[in-house]
Backbone of each chain as ProteinMPNN parsed JSONL, in Angstrom:
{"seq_chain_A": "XXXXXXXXXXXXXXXXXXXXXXXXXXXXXXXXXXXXXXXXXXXXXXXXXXXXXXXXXXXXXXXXXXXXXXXXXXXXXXXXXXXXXXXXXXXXXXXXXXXXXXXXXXXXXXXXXXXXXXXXXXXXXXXXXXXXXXX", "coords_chain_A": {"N_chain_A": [[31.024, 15.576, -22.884], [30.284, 14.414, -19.634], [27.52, 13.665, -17.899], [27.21, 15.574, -14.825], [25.364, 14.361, -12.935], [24.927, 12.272, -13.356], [25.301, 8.882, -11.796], [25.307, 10.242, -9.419], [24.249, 9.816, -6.179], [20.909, 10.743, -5.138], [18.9, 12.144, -2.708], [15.179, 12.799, -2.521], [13.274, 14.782, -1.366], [9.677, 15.212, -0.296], [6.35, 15.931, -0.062], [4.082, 15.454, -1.829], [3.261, 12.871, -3.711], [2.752, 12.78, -6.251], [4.355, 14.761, -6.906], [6.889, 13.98, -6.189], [6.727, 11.49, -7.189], [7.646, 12.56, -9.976], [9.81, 14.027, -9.469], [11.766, 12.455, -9.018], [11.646, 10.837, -10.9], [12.515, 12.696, -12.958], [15.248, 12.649, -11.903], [16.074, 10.25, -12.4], [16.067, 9.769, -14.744], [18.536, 11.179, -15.618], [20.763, 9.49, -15.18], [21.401, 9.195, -12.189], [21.426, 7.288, -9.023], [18.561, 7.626, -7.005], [17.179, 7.879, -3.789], [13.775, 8.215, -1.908], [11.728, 10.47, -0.021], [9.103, 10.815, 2.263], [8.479, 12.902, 3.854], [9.715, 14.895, 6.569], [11.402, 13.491, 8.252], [11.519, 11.149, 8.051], [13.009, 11.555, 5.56], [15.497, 12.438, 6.964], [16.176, 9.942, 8.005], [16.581, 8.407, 5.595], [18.679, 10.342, 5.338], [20.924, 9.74, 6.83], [21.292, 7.089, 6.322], [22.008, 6.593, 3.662], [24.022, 8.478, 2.61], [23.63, 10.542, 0.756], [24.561, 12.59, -2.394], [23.252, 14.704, -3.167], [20.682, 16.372, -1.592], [17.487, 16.723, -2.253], [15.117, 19.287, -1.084], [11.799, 19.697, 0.055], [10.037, 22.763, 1.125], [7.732, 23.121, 2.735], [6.204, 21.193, 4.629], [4.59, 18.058, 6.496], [5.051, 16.432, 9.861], [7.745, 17.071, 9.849], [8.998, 19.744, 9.137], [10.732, 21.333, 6.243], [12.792, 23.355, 6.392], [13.845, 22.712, 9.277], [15.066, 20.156, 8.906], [16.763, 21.149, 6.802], [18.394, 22.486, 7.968], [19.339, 20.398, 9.968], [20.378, 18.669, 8.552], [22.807, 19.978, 6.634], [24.183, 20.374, 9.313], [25.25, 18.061, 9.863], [26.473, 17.473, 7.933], [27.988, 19.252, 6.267], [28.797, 19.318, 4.033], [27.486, 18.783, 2.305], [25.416, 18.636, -0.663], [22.153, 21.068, -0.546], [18.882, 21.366, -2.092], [17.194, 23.386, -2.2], [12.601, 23.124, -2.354], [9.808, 24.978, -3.217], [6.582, 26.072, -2.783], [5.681, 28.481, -1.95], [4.219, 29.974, 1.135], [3.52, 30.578, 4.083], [3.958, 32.843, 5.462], [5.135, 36.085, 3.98], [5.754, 35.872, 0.212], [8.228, 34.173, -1.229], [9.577, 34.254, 0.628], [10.377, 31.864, 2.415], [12.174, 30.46, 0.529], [13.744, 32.614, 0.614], [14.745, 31.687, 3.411], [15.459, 29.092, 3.301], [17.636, 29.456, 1.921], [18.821, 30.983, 3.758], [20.072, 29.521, 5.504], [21.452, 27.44, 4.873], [20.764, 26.286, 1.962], [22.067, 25.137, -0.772], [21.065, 26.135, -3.301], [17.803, 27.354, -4.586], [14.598, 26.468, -5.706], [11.579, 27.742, -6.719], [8.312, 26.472, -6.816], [5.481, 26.281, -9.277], [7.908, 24.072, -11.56], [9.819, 22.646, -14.232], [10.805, 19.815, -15.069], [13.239, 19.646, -16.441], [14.021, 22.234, -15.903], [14.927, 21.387, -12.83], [16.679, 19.485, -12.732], [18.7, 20.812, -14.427], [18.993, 22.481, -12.458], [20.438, 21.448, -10.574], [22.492, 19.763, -11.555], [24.212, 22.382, -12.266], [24.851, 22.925, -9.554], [26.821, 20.998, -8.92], [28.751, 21.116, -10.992], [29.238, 23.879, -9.803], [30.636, 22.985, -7.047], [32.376, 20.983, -8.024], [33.866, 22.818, -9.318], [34.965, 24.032, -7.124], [36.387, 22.523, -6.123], [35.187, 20.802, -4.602], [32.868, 17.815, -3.283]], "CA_chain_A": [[31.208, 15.842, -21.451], [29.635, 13.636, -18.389], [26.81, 14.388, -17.094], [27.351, 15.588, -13.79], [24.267, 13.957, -12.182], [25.306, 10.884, -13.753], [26.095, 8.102, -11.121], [25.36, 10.754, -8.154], [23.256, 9.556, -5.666], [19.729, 11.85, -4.764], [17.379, 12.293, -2.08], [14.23, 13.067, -2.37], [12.301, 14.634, -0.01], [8.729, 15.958, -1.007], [4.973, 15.29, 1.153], [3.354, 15.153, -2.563], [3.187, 11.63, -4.025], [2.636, 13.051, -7.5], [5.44, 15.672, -7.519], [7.687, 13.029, -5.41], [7.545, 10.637, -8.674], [7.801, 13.416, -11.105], [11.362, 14.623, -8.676], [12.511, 11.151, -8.663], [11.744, 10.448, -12.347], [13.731, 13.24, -13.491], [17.176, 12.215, -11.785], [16.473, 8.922, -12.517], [16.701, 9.785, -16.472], [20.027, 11.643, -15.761], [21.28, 8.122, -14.197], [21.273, 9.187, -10.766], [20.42, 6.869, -7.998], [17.722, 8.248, -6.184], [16.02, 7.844, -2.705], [12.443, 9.503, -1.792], [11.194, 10.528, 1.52], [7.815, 11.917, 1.912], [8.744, 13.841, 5.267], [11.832, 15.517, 7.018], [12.028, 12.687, 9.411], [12.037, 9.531, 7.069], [14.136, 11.842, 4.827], [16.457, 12.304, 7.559], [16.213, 8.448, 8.263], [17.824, 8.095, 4.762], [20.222, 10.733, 4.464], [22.091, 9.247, 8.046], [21.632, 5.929, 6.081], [22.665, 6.368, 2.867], [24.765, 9.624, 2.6], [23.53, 11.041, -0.765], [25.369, 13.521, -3.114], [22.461, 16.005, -3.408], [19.504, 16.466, -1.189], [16.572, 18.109, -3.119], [13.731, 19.338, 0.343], [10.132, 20.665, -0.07], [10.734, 23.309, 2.369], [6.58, 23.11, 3.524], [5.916, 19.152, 4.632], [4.284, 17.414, 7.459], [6.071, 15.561, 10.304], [9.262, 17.646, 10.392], [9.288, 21.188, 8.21], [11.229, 21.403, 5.344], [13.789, 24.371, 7.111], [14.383, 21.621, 10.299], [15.324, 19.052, 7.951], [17.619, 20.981, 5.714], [19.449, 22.549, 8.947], [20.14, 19.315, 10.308], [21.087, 17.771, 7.183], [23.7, 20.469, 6.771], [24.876, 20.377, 10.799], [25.719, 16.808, 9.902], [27.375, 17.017, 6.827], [27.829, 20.293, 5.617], [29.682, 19.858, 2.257], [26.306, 18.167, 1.017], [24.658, 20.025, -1.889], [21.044, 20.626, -0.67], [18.311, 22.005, -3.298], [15.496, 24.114, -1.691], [12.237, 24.009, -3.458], [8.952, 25.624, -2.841], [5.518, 26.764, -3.661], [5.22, 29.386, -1.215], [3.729, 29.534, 2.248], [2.848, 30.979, 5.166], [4.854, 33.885, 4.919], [5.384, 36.917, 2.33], [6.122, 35.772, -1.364], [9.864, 34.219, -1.716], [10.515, 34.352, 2.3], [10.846, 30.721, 2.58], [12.666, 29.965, -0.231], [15.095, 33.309, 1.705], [14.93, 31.265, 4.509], [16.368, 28.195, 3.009], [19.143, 29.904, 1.831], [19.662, 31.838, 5.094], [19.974, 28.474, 6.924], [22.555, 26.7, 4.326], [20.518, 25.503, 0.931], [22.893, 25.938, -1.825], [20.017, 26.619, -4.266], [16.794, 27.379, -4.472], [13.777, 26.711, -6.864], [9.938, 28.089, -6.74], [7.467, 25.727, -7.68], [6.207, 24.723, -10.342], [8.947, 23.941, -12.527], [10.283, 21.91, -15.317], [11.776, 18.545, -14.582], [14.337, 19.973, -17.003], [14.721, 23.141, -14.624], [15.265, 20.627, -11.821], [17.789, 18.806, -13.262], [19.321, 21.899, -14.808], [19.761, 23.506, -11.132], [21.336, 20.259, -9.408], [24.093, 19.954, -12.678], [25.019, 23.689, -11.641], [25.602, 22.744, -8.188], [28.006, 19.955, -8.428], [29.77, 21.82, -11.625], [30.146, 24.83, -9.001], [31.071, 22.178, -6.368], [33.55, 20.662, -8.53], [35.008, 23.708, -9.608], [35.706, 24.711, -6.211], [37.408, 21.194, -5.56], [34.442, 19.816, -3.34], [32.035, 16.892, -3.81]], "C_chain_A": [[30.212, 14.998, -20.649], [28.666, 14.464, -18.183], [26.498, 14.332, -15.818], [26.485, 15.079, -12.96], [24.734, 12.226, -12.534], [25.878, 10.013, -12.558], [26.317, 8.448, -9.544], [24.443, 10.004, -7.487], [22.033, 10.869, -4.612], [18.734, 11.678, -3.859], [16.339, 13.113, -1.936], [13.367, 13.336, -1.41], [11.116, 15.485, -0.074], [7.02, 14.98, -0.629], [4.066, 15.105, -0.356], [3.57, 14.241, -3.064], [3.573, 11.764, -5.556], [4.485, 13.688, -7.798], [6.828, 15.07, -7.204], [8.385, 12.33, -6.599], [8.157, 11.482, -9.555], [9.912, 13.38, -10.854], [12.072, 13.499, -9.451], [12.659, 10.785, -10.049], [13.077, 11.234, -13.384], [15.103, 13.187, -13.254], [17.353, 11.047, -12.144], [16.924, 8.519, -14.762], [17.756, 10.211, -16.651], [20.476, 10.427, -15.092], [21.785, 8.506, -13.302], [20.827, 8.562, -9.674], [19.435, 7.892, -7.446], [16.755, 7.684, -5.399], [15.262, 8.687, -2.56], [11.924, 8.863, -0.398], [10.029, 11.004, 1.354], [7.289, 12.846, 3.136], [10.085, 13.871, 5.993], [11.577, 14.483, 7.816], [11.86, 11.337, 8.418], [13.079, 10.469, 6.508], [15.445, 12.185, 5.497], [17.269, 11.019, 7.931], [17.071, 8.206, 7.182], [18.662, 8.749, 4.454], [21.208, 10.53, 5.565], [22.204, 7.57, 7.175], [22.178, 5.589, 4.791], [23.712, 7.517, 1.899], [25.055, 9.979, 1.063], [24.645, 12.375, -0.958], [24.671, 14.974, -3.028], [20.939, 15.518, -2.297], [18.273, 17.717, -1.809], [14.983, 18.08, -1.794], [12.689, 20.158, -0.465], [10.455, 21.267, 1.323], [8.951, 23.196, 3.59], [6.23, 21.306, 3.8], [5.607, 19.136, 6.167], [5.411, 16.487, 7.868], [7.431, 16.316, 10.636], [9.291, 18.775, 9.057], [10.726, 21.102, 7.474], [12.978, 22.198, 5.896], [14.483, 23.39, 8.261], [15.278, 20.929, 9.211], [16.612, 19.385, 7.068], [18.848, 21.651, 6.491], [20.115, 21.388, 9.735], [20.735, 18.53, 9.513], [22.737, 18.822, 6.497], [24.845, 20.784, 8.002], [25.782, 19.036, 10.553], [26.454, 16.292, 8.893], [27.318, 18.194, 6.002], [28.132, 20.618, 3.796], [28.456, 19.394, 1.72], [25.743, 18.962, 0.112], [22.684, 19.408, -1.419], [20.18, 21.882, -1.765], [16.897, 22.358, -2.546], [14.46, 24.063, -2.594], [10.793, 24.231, -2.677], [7.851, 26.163, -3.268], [5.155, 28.095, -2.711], [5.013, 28.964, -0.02], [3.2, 30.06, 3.382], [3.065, 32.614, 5.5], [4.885, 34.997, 3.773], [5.839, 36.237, 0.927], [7.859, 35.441, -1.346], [10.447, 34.008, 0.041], [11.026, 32.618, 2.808], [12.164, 29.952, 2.013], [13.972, 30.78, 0.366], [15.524, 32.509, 2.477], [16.065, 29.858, 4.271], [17.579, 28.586, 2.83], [19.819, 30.653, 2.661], [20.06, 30.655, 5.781], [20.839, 27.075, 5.951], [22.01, 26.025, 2.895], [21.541, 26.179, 0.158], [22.318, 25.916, -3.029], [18.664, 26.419, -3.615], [15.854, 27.443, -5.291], [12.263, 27.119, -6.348], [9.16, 27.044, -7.34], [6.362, 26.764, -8.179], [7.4, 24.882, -10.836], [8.806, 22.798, -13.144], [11.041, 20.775, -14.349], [13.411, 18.974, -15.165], [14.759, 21.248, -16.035], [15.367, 22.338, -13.541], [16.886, 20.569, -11.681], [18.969, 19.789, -13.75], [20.364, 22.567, -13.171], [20.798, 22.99, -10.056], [22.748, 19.939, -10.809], [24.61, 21.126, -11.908], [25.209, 23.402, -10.55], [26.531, 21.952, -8.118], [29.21, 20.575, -9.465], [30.552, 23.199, -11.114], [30.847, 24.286, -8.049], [32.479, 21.294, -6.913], [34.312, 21.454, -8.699], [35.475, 24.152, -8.247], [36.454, 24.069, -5.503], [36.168, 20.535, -4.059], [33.677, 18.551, -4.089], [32.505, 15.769, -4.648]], "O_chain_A": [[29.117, 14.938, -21.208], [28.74, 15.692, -18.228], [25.753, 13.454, -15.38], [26.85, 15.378, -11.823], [24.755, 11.265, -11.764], [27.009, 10.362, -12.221], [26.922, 7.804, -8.687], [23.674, 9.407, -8.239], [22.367, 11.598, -3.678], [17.708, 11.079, -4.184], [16.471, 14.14, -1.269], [12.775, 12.514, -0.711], [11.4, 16.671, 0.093], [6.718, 13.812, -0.875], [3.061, 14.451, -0.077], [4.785, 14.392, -3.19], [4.457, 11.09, -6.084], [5.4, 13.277, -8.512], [7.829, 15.492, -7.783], [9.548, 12.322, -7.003], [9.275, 11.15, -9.95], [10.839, 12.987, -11.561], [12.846, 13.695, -10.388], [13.771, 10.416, -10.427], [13.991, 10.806, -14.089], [15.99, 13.528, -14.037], [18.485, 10.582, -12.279], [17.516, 7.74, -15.509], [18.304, 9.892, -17.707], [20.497, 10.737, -13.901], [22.986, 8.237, -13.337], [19.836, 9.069, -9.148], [19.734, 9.082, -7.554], [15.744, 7.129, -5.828], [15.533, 9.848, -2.864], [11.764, 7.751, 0.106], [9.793, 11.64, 0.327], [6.179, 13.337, 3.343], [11.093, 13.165, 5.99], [11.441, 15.234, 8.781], [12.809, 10.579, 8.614], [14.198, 10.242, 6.966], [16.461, 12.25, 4.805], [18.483, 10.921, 8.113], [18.217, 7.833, 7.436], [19.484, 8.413, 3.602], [22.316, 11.046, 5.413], [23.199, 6.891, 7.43], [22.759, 4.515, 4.635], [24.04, 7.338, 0.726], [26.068, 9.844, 0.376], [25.309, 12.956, -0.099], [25.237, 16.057, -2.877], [20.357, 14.436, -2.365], [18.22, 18.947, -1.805], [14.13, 17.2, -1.674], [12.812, 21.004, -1.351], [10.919, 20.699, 2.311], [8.967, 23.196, 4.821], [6.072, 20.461, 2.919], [6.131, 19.902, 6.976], [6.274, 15.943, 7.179], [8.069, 16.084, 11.663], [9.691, 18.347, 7.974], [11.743, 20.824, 8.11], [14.063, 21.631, 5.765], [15.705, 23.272, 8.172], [16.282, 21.518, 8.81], [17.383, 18.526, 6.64], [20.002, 21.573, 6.07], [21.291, 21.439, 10.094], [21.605, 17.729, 9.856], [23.639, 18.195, 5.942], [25.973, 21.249, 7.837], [26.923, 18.973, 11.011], [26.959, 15.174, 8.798], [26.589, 18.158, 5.011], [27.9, 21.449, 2.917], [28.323, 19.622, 0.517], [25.679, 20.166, 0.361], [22.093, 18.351, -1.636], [20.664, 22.955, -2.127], [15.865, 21.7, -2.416], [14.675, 24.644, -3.658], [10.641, 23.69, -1.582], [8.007, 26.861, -4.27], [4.098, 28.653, -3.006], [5.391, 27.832, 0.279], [2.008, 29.766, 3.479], [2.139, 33.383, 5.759], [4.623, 34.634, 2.626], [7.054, 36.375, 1.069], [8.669, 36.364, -1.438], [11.568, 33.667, 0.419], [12.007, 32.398, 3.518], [12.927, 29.188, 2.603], [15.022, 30.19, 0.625], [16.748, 32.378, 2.471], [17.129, 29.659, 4.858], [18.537, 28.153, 3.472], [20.995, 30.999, 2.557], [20.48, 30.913, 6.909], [20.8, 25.909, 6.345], [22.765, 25.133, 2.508], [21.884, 27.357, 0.264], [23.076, 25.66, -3.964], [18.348, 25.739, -2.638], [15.903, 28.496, -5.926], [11.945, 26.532, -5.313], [9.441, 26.758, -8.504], [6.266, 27.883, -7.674], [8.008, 25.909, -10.535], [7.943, 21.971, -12.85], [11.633, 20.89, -13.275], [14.467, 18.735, -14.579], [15.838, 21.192, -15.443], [16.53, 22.68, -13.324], [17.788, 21.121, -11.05], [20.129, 19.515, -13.444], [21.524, 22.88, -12.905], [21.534, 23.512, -9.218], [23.941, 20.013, -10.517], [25.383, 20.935, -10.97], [26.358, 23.806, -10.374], [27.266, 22.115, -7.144], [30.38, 20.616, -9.082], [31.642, 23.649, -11.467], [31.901, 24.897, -7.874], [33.444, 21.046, -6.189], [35.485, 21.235, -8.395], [36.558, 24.736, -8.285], [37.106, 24.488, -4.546], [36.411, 20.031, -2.963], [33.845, 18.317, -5.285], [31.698, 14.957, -5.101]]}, "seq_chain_B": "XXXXXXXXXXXXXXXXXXXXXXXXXXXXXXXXXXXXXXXXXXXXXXXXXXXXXXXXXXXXXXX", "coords_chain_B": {"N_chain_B": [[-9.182, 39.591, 3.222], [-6.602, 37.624, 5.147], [-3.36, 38.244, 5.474], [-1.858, 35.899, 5.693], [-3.638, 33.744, 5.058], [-3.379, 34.235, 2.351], [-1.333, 33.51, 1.202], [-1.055, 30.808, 1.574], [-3.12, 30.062, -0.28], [-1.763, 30.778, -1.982], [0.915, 28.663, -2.189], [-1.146, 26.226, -2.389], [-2.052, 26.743, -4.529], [0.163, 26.528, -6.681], [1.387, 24.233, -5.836], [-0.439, 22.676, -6.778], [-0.779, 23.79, -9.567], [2.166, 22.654, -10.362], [1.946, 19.776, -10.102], [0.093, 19.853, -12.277], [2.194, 20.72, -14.396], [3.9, 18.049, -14.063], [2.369, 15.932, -14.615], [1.532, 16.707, -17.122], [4.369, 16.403, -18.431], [4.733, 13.829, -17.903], [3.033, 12.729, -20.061], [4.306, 13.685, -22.138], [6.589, 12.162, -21.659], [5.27, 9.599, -22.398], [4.664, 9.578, -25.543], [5.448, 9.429, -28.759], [7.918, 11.475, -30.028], [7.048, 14.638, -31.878], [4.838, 13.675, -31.703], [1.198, 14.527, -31.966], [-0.298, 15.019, -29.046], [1.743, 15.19, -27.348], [2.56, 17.685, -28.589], [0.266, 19.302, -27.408], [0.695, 18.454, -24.519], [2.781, 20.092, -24.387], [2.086, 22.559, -24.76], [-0.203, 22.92, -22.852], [1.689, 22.34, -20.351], [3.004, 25.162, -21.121], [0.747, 26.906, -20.884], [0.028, 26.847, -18.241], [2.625, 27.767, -17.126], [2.109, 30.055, -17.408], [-0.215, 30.68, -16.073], [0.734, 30.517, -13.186], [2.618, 32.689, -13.152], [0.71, 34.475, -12.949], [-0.471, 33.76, -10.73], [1.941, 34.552, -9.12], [2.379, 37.454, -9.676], [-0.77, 38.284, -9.211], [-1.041, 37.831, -6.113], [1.555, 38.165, -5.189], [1.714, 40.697, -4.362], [-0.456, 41.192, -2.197], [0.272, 39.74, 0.116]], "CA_chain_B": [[-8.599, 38.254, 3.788], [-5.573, 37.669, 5.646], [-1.961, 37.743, 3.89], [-1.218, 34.398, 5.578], [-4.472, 32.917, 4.197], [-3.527, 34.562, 0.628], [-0.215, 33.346, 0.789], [-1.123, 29.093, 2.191], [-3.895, 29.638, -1.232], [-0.357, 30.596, -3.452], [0.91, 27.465, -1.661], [-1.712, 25.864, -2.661], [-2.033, 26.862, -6.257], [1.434, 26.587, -6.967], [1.491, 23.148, -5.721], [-1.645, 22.024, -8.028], [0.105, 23.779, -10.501], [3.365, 21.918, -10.363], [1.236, 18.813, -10.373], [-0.54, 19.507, -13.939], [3.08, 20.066, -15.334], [4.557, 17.003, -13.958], [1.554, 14.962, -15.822], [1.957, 17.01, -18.681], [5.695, 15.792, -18.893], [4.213, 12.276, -17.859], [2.47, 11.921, -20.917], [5.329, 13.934, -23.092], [7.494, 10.903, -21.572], [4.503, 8.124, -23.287], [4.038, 9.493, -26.59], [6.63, 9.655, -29.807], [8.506, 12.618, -30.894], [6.439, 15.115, -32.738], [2.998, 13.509, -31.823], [-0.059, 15.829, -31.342], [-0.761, 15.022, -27.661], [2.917, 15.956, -27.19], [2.454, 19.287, -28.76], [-0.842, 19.334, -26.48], [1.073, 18.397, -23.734], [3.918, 20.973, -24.231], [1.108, 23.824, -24.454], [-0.724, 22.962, -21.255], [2.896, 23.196, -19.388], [3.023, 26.594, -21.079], [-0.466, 27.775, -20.158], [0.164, 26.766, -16.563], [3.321, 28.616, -16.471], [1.169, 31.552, -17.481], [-0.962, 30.795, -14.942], [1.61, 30.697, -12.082], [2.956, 33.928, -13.54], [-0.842, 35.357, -13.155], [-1.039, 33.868, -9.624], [2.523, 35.536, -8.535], [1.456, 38.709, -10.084], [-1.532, 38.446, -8.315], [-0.926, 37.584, -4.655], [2.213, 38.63, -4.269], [1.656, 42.101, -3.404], [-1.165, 41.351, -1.479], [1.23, 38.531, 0.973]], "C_chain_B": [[-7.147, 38.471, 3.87], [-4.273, 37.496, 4.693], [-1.818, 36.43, 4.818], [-2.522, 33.48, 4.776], [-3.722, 33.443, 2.763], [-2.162, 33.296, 0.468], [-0.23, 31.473, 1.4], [-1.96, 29.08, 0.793], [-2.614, 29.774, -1.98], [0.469, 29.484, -2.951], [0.368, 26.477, -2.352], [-1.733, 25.608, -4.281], [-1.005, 26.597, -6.849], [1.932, 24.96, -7.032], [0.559, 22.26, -6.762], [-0.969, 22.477, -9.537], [1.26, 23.194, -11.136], [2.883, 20.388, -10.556], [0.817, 18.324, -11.922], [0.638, 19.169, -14.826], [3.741, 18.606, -15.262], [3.307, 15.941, -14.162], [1.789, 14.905, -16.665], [2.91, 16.137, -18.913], [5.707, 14.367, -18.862], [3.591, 11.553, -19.209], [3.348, 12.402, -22.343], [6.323, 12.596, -23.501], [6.954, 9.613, -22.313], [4.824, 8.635, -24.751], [5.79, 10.278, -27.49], [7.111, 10.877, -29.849], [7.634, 13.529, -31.54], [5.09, 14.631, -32.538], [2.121, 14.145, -31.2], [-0.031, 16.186, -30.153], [0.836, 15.28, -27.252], [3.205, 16.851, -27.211], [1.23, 19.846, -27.636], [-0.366, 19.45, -25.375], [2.023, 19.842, -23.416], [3.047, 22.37, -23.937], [0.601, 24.215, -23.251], [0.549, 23.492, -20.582], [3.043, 24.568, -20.09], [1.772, 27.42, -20.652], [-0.077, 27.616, -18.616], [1.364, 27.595, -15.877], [3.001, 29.679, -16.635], [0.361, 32.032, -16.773], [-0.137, 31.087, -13.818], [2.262, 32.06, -12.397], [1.937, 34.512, -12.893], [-0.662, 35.415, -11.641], [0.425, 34.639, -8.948], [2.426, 36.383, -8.506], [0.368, 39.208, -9.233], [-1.619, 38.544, -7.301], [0.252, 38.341, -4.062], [2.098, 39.838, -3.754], [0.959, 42.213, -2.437], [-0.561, 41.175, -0.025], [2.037, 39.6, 1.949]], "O_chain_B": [[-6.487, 39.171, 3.102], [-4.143, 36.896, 3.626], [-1.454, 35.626, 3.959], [-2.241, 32.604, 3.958], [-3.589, 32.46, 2.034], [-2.187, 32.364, -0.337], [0.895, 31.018, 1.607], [-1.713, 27.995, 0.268], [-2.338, 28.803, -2.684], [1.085, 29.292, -3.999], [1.13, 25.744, -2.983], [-1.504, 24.614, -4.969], [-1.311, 26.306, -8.006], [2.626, 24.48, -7.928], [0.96, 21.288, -7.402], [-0.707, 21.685, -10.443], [1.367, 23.215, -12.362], [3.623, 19.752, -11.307], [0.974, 17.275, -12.545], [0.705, 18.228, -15.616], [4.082, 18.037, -16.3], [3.59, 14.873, -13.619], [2.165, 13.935, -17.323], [2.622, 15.104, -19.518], [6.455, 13.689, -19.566], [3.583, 10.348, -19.462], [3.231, 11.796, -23.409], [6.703, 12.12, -24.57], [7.694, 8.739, -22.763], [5.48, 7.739, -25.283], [6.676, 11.061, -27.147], [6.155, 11.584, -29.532], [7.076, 12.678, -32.233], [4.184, 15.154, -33.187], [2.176, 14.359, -29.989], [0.188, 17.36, -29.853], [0.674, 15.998, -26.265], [3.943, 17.344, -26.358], [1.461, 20.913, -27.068], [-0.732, 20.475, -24.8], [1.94, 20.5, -22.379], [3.325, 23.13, -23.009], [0.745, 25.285, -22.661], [0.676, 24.672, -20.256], [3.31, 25.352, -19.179], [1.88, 28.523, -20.114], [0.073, 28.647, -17.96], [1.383, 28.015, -14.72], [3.606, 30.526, -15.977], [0.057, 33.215, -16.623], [-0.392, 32.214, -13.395], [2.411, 32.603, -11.302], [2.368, 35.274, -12.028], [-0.644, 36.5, -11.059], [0.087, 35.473, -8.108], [2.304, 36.819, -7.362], [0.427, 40.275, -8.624], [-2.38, 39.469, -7.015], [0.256, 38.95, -2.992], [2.427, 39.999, -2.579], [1.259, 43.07, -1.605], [-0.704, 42.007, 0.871], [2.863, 39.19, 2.764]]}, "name": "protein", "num_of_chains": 2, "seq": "XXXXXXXXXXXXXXXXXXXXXXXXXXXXXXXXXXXXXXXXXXXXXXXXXXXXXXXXXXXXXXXXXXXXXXXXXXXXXXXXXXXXXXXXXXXXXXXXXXXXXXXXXXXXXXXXXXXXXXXXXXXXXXXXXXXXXXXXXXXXXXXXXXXXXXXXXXXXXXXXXXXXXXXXXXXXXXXXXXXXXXXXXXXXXXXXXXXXXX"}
């Protein structure tokens, strides 16, 4: 069977440098193009310019908040598959990561994680996306 | 101390945390199959998710 990441194209959007490559490394071993932003307003810059398959946001980031970023990126193209992820924040325990998904992410991960979790949670989105005839 | 301070330090920690594993797996990605610092490597990412366990455990009720 294909692997559904295979050949998609990914943006990256994540204010840590480190965890940025890590992101980017892991779709790039499932042969996934992948662009990286390192704030909601460059990462908005490339997802009007190169209209990825999956957007994976850090929902806490300088420059333009993670939540902005993943509501306008769904206003403007809703069928996109975006991937919330998160270490926490300002907020109660988990409320952000709520928040993403109150405001259109169609997943959500907690940091840390596995590159293999990553990768794991963006397959399940396009195999539920396929099955429902989108993407 | 404040739950938004507790909860910008699980932020914090969480993020440093996510850091060590995505080294770890950095140096899983250099080294052969089966070699020590591989098994080394694989351990650390399990202590750290033991740690991030510890620090949800910990904070969140406080948050």
């Amino acid at each position: 069977m294909a692997d559904p990441l295979a050949g998609r194209t990914v943006l990256v959007i994540e204010d840590d440098p480190l965890l940025l490559e890590a992101m980017a490394r892991a779709f790039l071993k499932s042969n996934a193009k992948v662009l990286v932003a390192t704030n909601g307003a460059e990462g908005l810059e490339r997802f009007n310019g190169a209209s990825p398959d999956l957007v994976v946001t850090d929902i806490i980031m300088p420059e333009r908040e993670g939540i902005e970023t993943l509501m306008s990126i769904k206003a403007a193209r809703p069928a996109v598959q975006v991937l919330a992820v998160s270490g926490g924040g300002h907020t109660p325990a988990g409320k952000f990561l709520e928040l993403a998904s109150a405001v259109g992410a169609d997943a959500v991960l907690a940091k840390p994680f596995r590159a293999q979790e990553l990768t794991d949670a963006a397959r399940a989105l396009f195999m539920k996306a396929d099955a429902d005839g989108g993407v | 101390m404040a739950a938004s301070e507790l909860a910008g330090i699980r932020h914090e920690l969480n993020n440093r945390l996510a850091r060590i594993i995505a080294l770890a797996e950095a140096v899983m990605d250099l080294v052969p199959s089966g070699d020590r610092a591989g098994a080394a490597a694989d351990a650390l990412i399990m202590q750290t998710e033991e740690t991030a366990e510890f620090v949800r455990r910990a904070l969140d009720p406080c948050s």
